[in-house]
C-alpha positions in Angstrom: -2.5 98.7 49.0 -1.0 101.2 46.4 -3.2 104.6 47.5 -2.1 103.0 51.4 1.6 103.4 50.6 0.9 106.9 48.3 -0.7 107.9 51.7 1.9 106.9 53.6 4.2 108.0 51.5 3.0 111.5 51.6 2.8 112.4 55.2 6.6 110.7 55.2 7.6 113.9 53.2 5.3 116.2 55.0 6.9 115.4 58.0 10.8 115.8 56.1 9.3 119.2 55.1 9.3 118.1 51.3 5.5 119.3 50.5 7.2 121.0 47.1 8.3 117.4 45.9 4.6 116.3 46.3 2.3 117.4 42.8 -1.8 117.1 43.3 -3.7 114.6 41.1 -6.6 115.8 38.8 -8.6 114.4 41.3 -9.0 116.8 44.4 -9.9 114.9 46.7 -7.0 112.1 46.0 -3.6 112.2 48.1 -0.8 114.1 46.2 2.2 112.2 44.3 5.4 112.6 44.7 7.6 113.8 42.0 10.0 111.5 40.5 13.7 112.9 41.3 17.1 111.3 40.0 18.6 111.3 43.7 17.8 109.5 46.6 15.2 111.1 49.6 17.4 113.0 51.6 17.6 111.6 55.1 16.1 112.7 58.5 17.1 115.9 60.4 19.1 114.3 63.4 16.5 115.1 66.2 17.7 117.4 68.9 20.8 118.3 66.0 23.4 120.0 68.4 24.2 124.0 67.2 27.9 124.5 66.1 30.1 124.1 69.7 27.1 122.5 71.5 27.3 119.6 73.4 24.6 117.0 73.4 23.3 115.7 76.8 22.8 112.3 74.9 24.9 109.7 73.2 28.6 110.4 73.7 27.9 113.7 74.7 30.0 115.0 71.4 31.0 118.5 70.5 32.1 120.0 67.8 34.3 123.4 66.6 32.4 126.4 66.8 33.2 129.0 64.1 34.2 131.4 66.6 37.2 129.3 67.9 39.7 131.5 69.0 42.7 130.0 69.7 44.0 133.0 72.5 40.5 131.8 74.9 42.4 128.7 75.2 43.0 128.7 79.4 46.8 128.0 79.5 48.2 124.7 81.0 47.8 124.5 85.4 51.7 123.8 85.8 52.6 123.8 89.8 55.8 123.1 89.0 57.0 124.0 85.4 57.3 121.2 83.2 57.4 118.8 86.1 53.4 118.9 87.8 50.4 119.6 86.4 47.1 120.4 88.3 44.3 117.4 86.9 47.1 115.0 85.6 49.5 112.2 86.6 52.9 112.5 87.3 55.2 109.3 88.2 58.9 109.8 89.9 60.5 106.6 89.9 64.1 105.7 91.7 65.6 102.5 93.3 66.0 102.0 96.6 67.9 104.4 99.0 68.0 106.8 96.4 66.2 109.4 98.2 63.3 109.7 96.7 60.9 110.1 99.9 63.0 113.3 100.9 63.3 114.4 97.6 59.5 114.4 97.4 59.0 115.2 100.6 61.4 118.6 99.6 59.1 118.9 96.5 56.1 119.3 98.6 57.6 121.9 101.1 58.6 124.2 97.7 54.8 124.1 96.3 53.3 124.7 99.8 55.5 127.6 100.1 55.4 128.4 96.4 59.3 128.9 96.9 61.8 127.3 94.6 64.0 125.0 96.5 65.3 122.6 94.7 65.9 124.6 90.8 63.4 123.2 88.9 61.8 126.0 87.7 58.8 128.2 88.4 56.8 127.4 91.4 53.3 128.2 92.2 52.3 128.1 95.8 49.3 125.7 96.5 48.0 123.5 99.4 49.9 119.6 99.4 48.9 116.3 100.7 51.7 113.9 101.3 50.1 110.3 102.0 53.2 108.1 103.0 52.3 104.1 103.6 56.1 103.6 104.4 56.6 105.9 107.4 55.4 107.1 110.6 54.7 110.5 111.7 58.1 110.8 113.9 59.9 109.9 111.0 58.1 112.5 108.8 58.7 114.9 111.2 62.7 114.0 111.3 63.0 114.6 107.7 60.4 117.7 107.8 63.1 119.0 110.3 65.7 118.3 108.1 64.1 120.1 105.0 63.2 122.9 107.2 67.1 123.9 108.9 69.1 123.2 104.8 66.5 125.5 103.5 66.3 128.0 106.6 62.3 127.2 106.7 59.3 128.2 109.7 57.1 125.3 110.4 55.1 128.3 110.9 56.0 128.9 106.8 53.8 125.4 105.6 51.2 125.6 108.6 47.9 124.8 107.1 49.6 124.5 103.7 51.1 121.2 103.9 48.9 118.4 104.9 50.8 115.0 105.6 49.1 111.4 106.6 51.0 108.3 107.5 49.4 105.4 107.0 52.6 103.4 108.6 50.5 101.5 111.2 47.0 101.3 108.5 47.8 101.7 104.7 45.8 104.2 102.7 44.7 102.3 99.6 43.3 103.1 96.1 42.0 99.8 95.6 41.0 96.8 97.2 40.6 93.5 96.0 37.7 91.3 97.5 38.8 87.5 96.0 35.8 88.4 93.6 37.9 91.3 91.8 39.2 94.2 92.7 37.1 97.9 93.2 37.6 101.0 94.6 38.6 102.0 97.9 36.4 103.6 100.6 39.7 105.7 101.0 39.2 107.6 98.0 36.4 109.3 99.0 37.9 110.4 101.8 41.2 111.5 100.2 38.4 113.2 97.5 36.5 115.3 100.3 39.7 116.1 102.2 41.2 117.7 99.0 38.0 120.1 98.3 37.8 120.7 102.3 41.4 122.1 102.4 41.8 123.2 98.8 44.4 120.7 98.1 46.9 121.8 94.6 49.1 118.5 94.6 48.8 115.2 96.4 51.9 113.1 96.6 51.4 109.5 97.1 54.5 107.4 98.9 55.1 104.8 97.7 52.4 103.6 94.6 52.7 100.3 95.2 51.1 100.3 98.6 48.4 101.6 97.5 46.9 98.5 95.9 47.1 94.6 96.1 47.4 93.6 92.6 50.5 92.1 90.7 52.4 94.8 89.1 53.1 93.0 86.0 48.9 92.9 85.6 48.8 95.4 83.1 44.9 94.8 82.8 44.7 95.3 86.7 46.9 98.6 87.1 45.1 99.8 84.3 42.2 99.8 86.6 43.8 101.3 89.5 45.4 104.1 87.3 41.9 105.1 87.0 41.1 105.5 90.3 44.1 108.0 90.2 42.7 109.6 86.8 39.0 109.8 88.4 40.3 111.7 91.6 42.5 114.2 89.1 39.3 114.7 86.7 37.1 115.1 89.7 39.0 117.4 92.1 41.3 119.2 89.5 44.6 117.9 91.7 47.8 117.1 90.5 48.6 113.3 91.1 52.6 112.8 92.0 53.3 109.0 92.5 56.6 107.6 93.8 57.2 104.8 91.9 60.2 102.3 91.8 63.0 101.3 88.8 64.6 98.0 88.5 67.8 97.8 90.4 70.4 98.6 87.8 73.6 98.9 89.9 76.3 100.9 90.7 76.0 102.8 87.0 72.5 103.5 87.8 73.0 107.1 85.7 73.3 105.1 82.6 69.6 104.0 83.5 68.7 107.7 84.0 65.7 109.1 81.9 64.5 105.8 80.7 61.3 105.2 80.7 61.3 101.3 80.7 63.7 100.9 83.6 60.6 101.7 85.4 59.1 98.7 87.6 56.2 97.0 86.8 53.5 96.8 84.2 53.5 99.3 81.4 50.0 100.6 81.7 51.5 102.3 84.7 53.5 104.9 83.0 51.5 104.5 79.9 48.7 106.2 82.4 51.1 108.8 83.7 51.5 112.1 81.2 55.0 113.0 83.2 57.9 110.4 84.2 60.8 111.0 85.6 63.8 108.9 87.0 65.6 109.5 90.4 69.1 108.0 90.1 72.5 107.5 91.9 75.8 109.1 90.0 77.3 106.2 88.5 81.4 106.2 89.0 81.9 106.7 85.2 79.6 109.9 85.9 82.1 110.7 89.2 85.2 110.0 87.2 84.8 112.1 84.0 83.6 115.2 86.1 86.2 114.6 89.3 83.8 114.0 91.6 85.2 112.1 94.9 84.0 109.0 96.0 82.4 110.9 99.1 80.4 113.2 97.5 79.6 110.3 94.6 77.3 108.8 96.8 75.2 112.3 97.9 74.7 113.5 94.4 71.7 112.3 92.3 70.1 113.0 89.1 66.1 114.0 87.8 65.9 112.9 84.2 62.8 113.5 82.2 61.5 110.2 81.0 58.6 110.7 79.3 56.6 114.4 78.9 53.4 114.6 76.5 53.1 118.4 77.2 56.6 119.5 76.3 59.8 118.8 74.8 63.0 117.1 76.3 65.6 119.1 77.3 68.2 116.3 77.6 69.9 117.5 80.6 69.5 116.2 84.1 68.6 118.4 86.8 71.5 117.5 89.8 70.8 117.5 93.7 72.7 116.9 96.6 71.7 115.1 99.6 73.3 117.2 101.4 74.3 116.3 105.7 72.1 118.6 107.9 72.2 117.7 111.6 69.1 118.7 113.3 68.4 119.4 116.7 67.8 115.9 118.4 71.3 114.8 117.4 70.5 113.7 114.1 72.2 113.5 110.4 69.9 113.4 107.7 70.5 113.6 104.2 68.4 116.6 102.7 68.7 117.4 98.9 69.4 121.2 97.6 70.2 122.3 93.9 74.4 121.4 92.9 76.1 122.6 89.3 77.9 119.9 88.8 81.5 120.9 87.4 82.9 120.5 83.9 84.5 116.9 82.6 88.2 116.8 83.9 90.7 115.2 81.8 92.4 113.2 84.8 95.7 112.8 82.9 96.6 116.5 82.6 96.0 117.1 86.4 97.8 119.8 87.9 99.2 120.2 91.3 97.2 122.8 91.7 94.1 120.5 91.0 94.6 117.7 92.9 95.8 120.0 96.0 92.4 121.9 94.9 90.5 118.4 95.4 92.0 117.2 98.8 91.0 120.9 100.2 87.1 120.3 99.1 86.8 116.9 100.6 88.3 118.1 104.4 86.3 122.0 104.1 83.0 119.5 103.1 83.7 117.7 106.7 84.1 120.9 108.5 80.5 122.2 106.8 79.0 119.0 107.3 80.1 119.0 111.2 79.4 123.6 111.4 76.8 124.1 108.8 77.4 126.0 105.6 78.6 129.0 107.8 82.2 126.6 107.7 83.6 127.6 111.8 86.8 125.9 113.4 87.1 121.9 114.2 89.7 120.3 116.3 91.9 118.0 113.6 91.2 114.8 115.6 87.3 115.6 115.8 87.7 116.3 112.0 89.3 113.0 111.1 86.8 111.1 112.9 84.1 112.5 110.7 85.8 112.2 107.3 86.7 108.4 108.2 82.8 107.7 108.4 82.1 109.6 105.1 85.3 108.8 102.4 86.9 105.3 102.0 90.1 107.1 103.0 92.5 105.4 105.6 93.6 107.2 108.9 96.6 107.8 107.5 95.5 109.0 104.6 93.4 111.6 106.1 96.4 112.7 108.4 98.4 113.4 105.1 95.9 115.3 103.6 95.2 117.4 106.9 99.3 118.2 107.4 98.8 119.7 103.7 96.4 122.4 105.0 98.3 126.0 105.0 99.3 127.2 108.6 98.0 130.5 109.7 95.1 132.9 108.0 97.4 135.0 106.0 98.2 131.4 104.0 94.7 130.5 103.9 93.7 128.5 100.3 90.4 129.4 98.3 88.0 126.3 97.6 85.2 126.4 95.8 82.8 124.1 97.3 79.3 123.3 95.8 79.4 127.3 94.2 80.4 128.6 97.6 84.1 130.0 98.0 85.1 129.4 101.4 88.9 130.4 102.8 90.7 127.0 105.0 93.5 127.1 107.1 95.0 125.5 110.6 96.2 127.2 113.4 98.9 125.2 115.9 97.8 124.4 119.4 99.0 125.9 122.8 101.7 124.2 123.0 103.2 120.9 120.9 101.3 118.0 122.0 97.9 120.0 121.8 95.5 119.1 118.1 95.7 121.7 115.5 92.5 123.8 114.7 91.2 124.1 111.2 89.2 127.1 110.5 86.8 127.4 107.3 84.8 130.8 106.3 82.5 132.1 104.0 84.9 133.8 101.5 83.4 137.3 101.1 
C-alpha cells in the first residue's frame, strides 16, 4: 500500500514539474522519494492560466490589467448630447402631465438628427433617431414635427432619412409581455433591434415607458426585468436608450420638485437602471414671482434639472425652455420649446415706473409675436385684445388700459426686451376717429 502511494505520489510531482523535490533510493530500480520540505506542496498551475489582459473563454470570462495599461488608449465616452445622452446607456426624462415633455423630446430628436443645437444643451453630435410614440398617431406627430420645424426654421428635407418615427397609437410597441405564466420578452424587440442596425440608428426615444410593458410599476422585481430588455438592446446595438418617464403630480410649485430623483413615478429599480435622470417641470409661482415673470409666460416656461448622472458632476442649475406659440400652416397653435435666459430675481417692492411700464410692454409685444412670428409686424388693437384675453388672466378692461399706454407714433416708440430680442412698439391712430388703432412691433436693429 505504502510503495502504491510512493508511486502515486511521484508521478503527482512529475506532473507539478517538481522532479528536483524527488531523491532516488539506493535501490535503482525502486520509485524515487520525495524530499521532506517545511511548506506545503504548492498547488496546481490553473489550466489554460489566462496571460496578463487575456480574457478567458470559460468561467466568468474574467480579465485582468495588462502591464501595458495606458490610460490615453482609453476610447472616450459616446455622448450624443453632452452630459445628457450617451450612445450604449439609459437615459430617463421624467415630467407630469402637460408639461411638454413629448415636444420637448420630440425637439430633442430633430437636434441629434440634424446634429444642430436647438434647444442649448450643449454639444450635439448628428446621428440617426427613432422616436417610438405609443400615445400618438402619425397626424399628430406630424402637427408637432411641423411645429418644431417653422420655431427652428427647419427642411423636412433637413431630417429625411435621419429621423425615423413609429406610432404605435392604434397597436402598442412593447418591451415585454406578460403571458399569466410570467412575463418575457417581446417579439418587438427584435424588430426594433434589426431596424436600428438596418438604418444605423444613434438614439431611440421611447414615448411614453410605461406603455411599453404590463407590469405594476411599484414591482421593483418586475421592472428590473424589463429594464433589461432596455440594457440588452443598448449592449447589443450600441444605441442610446431615452425613456419618457412620469413624476408624481406635485402641483402648482412643481419647480420645488425639480431635479429630484424620487419625485419620479414608480418603482425604484427604474431609475436605479437608468445612468442619466432628469426632471421636466412647470415654473412654480414662487419661481415667477422672485424673477417677475407674468402669469402668461408662467405657464410656457419649464425647467430640465439633472437628477441623477453617474458619468459627471451636477451643475446645479436648470437649463430653461419656452414653449413657445408657433402657428403652423393648417391653422394651428402649437406650443414648441426653444432655449429662454430667464432674468435676474426682481425685488418687487423697489419697482420703478419704468419697470412695471417695462412689464406691461412685454406682455402686449409677446401677443403681437405670438399672432406675426418673431419678425413682430402690425395688429389691429381689437384683433390684439382678443388674443391676449385667451392667453393672460387679464380683464377686457385691463387689457384696454394697458393698450392706451402704448406711445403714439414711431418717433415715440419704447424698447422691450423680449426673451433676449429687443424689439421697438408703438400705435398709430386710425383713418379717422372711430377706426381701431394699429400697433406696430419690429426687430430693433
Amino acid at each position: 500500500m505504502a510503495a502504491k502511494f510512493k508511486m502515486e505520489y511521484a508521478e503527482e510531482m512529475k506532473k507539478r514539474g517538481l522532479e528536483h523535490m524527488l531523491q532516488p533510493t539506493s535501490n535503482s530500480n525502486a520509485e524515487p522519494v520525495p524530499i521532506q520540505a517545511e511548506t506545503e506542496l504548492l498547488p496546481l498551475p490553473i489550466e489554460g492560466a489566462l496571460a496578463l489582459g487575456g480574457i478567458s473563454p470559460k468561467g466568468l470570462g474574467m480579465r485582468t490589467i495588462p502591464n501595458d495599461f495606458n490610460p490615453a488608449d482609453i476610447p472616450p465616452r459616446n455622448w450624443i448630447i453632452d452630459k445628457y445622452i450617451q450612445g450604449n446607456y439609459i437615459t430617463l426624462i421624467a415630467a407630469a402631465g402637460a408639461t411638454g415633455k413629448s415636444i420637448f423630446t420630440l425637439t430633442l430628436a430633430v437636434s441629434v438628427a440634424l446634429g444642430k443645437d436647438l434647444l442649448d444643451l450643449g454639444t450635439t453630435a448628428q446621428g440617426n433617431v427613432l422616436v417610438i410614440n405609443n400615445e400618438d398617431d402619425d397626424v399628430e406627430l406630424d402637427r408637432r414635427l411641423a411645429g418644431i420645424f417653422k420655431l427652428h426654421r427647419i427642411s423636412n428635407h433637413d431630417v429625411n432619412n435621419k429621423l425615423f418615427l413609429k406610432s404605435g397609437y392604434g397597436k402598442r410597441i412593447t418591451i415585454s409581455t406578460n403571458t399569466g405564466q410570467g412575463m418575457m420578452r417581446s417579439f418587438d424587440v427584435d424588430n426594433i433591434i434589426a431596424e436600428i442596425m438596418r438604418c444605423d440608428i444613434k438614439v431611440l426615444i421611447i414615448d411614453p415607458f410605461v406603455s411599453t410593458h404590463q407590469e405594476q410599476e411599484n414591482d421593483n422585481t418586475a421592472l428590473d426585468e424589463v429594464m433589461s430588455y432596455y440594457r440588452q438592446i443598448a449592449s447589443q446595438t450600441g444605441v442610446a436608450i431615452v425613456l419618457v418617464h412620469h413624476t408624481r403630480k406635485n402641483g402648482e410649485e412643481s419647480d420645488r420638485f425639480a431635479g429630484d430623483v424620487d419625485s419620479m413615478r414608480g418603482a425604484s429599480s427604474t431609475k436605479d437602471a437608468a445612468r442619466l435622470c432628469f426632471t421636466l417641470a412647470k415654473m412654480g409661482e414662487k419661481s415667477a414671482d422672485k424673477h417677475g415673470i407674468e402669469w402668461r409666460e408662467r405657464h410656457q416656461l419649464i425647467r430640465l434639472d439633472d437628477a441623477k448622472n453617474n458619468f459627471t458632476l451636477n451643475t446645479g442649475r436648470p437649463k430653461w425652455l419656452k414653449l413657445e406659440s408657433v402657428l403652423i400652416a393648417n391653422g394651428e397653435w402649437l406650443g414648441v420649446p426653444r432655449p429662454y435666459d430667464l432674468p435676474e430675481p426682481v425685488n418687487s417692492q423697489k419697482a420703478t415706473p419704468e419697470s412695471k411700464e417695462h412689464t406691461i410692454f412685454s406682455y402686449i409685444v409677446s401677443g403681437v409675436l405670438t399672432m406675426n412670428g418673431h419678425e413682430g409686424g402690425n395688429v389691429k388693437r381689437p384683433q390684439l385684445l382678443k388674443q391676449l384675453l385667451k392667453e393672460t388672466r387679464y380683464s377686457a378692461s385691463k387689457i384696454e388700459e394697458d393698450l392706451t399706454m402704448l406711445p403714439v407714433g414711431s418717433s415715440k416708440a419704447r424698447r422691450v426686451n423680449v426673451d433676449g430680442v429687443f424689439y421697438r412698439v408703438h400705435q398709430v391712430d386710425g383713418a379717422h376717429a372711430k377706426a381701431a388703432k394699429t400697433i406696430y412691433v419690429i426687430v430693433d436693429q
